[in-house]
C-alpha positions as CSV (number, residue, x, y, z in Angstrom):
1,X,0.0,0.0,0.0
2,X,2.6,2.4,0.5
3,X,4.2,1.5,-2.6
4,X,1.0,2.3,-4.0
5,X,0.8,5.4,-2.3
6,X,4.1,7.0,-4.0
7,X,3.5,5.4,-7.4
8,X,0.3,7.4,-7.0
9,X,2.4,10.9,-6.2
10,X,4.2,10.6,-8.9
11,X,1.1,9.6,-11.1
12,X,-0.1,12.8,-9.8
13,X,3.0,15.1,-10.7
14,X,3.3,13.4,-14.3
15,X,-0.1,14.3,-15.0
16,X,0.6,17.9,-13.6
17,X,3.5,17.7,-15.7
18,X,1.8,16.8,-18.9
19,X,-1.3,19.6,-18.2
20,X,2.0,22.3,-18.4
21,X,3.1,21.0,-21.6
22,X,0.0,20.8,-23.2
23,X,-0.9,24.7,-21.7
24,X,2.1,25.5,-22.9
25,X,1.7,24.0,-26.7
26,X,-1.6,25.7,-26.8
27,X,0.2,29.3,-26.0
28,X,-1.2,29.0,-22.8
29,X,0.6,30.0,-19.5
30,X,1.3,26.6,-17.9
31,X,3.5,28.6,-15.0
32,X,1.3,27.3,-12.5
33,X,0.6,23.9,-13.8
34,X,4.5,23.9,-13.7
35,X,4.5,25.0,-9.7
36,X,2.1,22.1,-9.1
37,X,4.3,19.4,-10.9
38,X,7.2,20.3,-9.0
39,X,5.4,20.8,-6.2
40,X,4.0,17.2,-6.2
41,X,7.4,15.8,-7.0
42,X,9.2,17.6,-4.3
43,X,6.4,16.6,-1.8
44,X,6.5,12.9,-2.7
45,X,10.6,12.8,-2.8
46,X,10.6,14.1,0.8
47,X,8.0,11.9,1.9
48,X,9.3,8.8,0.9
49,X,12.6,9.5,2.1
50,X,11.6,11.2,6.0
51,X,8.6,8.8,5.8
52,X,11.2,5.7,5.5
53,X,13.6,7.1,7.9
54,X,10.9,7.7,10.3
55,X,9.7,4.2,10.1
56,X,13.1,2.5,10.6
57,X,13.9,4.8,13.2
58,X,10.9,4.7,15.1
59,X,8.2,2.6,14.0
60,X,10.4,-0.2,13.8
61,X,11.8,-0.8,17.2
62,X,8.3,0.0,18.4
63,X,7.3,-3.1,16.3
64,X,10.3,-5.4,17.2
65,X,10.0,-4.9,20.8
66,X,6.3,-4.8,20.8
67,X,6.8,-8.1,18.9
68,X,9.2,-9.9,21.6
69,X,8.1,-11.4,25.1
70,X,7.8,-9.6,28.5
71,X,9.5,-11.6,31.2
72,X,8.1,-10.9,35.0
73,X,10.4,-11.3,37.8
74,X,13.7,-11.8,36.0
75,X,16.6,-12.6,38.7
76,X,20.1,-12.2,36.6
77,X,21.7,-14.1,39.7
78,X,19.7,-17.6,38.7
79,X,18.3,-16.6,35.2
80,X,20.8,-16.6,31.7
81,X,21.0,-15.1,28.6
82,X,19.9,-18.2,26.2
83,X,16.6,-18.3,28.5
84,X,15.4,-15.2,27.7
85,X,16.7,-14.8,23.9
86,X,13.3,-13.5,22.8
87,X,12.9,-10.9,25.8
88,X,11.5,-7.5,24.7
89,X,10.7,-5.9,27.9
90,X,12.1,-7.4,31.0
91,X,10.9,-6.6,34.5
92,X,14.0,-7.9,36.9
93,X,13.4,-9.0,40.6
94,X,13.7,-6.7,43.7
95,X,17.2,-5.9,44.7
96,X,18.2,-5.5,41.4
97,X,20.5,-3.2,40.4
98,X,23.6,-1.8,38.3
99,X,27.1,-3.0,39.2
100,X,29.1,0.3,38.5
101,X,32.0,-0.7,39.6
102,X,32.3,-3.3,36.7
103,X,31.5,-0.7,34.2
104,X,32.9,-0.1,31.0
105,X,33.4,2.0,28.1
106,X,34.6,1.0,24.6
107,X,35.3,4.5,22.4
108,X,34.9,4.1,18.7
109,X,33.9,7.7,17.2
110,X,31.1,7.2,20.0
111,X,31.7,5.8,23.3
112,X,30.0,2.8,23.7
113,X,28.9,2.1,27.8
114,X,27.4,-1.2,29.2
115,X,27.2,-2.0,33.2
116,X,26.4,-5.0,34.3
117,X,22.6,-5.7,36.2
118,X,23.2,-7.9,38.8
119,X,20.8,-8.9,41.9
120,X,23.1,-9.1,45.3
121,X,26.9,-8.7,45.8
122,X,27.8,-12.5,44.8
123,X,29.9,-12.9,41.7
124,X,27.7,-14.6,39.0
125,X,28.6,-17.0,36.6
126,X,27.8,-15.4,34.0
127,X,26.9,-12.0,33.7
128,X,24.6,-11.9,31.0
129,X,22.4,-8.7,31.6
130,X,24.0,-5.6,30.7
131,X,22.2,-1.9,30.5
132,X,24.0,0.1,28.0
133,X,23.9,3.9,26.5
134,X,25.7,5.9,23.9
135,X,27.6,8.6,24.9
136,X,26.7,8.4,28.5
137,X,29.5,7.1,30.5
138,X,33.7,8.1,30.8
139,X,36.7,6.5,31.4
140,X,38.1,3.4,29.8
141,X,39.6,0.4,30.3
142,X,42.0,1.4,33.0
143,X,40.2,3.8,34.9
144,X,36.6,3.5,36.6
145,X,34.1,4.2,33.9
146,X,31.3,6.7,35.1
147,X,28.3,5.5,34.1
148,X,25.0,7.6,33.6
149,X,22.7,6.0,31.4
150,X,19.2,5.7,31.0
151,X,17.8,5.7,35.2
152,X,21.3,4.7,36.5
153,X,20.9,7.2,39.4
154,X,17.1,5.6,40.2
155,X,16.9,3.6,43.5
156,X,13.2,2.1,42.0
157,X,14.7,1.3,38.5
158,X,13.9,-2.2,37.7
159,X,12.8,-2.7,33.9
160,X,14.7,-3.5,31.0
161,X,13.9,-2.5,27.5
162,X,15.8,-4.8,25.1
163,X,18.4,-2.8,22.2
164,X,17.2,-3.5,19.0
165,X,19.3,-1.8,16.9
166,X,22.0,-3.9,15.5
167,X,24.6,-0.8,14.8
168,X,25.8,-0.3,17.8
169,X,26.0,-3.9,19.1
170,X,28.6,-4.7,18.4
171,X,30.7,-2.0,19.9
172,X,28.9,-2.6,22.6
173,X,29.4,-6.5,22.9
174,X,33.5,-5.2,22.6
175,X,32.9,-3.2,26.0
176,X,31.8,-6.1,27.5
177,X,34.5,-8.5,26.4
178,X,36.8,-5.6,28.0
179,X,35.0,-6.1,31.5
180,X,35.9,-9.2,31.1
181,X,39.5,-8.8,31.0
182,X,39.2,-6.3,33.3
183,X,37.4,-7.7,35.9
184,X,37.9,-11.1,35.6
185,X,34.2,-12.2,34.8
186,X,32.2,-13.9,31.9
187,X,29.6,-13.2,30.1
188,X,28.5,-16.0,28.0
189,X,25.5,-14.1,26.3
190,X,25.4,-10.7,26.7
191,X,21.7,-9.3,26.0
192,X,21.6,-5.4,26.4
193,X,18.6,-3.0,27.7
194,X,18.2,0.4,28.3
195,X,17.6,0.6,32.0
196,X,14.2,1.9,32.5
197,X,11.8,3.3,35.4
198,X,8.5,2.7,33.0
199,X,10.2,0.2,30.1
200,X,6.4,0.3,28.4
201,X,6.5,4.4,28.2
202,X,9.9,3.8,27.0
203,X,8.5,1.3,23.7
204,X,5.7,3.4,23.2
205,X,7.8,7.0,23.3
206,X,9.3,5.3,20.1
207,X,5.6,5.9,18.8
208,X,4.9,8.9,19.7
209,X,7.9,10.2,18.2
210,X,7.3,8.9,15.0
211,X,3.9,10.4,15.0
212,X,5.1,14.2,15.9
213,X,7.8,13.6,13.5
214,X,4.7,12.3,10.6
215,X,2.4,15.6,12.0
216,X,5.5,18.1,12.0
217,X,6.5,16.6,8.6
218,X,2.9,17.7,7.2
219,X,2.6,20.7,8.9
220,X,5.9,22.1,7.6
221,X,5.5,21.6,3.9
222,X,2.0,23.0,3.9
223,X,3.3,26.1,5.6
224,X,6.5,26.1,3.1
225,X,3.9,25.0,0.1
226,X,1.3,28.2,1.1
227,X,4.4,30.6,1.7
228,X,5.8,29.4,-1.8
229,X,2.4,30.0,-3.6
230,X,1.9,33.2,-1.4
231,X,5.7,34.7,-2.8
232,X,4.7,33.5,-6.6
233,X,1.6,35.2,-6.5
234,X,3.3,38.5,-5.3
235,X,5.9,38.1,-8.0
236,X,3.7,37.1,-11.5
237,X,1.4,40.2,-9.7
238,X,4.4,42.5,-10.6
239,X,5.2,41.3,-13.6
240,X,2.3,41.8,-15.2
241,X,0.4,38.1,-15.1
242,X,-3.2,39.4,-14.4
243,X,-4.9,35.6,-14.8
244,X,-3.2,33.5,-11.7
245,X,-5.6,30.9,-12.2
């Protein structure tokens, strides 16, 4: 359907197209007819681009997480990382927390920050619940990484919401392997989440943004679009165009 949608835009701003030729072979003035072909092809350009980015940016990891399980309860002390493969939203037991002191940083362009979640002060396994962030942590590999990501600085954060993009993941699974070395711990398999207060207002901000970005979006062209026609009019006035029509 939306295929169909910008095969029809263009449809639209061919036929505007051919209406300016045809003006214009009959000595007509196909000026405007001309403003309304570009004007349709400009509108559909921009829309399937922003419209596109818009969905993979936001309607997307809406879908994916929306998509995945919700896990109650989730104790990373006793629970691992192969049991809870298809976790979107994870809700993790009380007394669960963020180790900082195992915190890490891996800088690539970006720096890339994980800290472990961990319930108690016993060394696990297998630390295979991480909350990670971009940009949001410093230090490195030597030093103790300060981490402030997502509701780090919460006492009541609990939830999880799962990383679905898979661009930075793998900067972020380096981070980890660094803890590792540094700290002398495994993690067999990593999953990463944004550490969350409300993890469902979190999935459905994802929404919410793509739907101010779709309203903004219109609002803005038809203000450009009515300011365009407004300028025209003003300037075929003074030139002497009396039918604007």
């Amino acid at each position: 359907m939306v295929h169909l949608l910008v095969i029809t835009g263009f449809g639209a701003a061919i036929i505007t197209g051919f209406l300016a030729y045809r003006a214009k072979a009959r000595d007509r003035d196909p000026m405007w007819y001309t403003f309304a072909a570009l004007s349709f092809f400009l509108a559909v350009c921009l829309a399937w681009v922003f419209g596109d980015m818009n969905f993979w940016y936001n309607m997307q990891p809406f879908y994916d997480i929306e998509n995945l399980n919700t896990y109650p309860s989730v104790n990373p002390a006793r629970e691992k990382g192969q049991q809870l493969m298809d976790a979107g939203r994870v809700y993790f037991a009380d007394g669960t927390g963020l180790d900082m002191k195992k915190a890490m940083g891996f800088k690539n362009l970006d720096l890339y920050c994980v800290a472990p979640i961990v319930n108690g002060d016993n060394q696990l396994a297998s630390y295979d619940f991480w909350a990670v962030g971009i940009n949001c942590c410093s230090g490195n590999s030597s030093k103790t990484v300060d981490f402030k990501c997502g509701a780090f600085n919460s006492d009541t954060a609990r939830e999880g919401l799962r990383l679905m993009s898979d661009e930075p993941r793998a900067f972020l699974r380096l981070a980890v392997q660094q803890a590792e070395s540094a700290h002398m711990i495994k993690a067999v398999h990593p999953l990463f989440f944004y550490w969350s207060n409300d993890a469902l207002a979190d999935m459905h901000s994802y929404l919410e943004k793509a739907y101010r970005n779709f309203a903004i979006g219109m609002c803005g062209f038809f203000a450009a679009q009515t300011l365009l026609v407004l300028i025209l009019s003003y300037i075929l006035s003074k030139m002497g165009y009396n039918n604007l029509c």
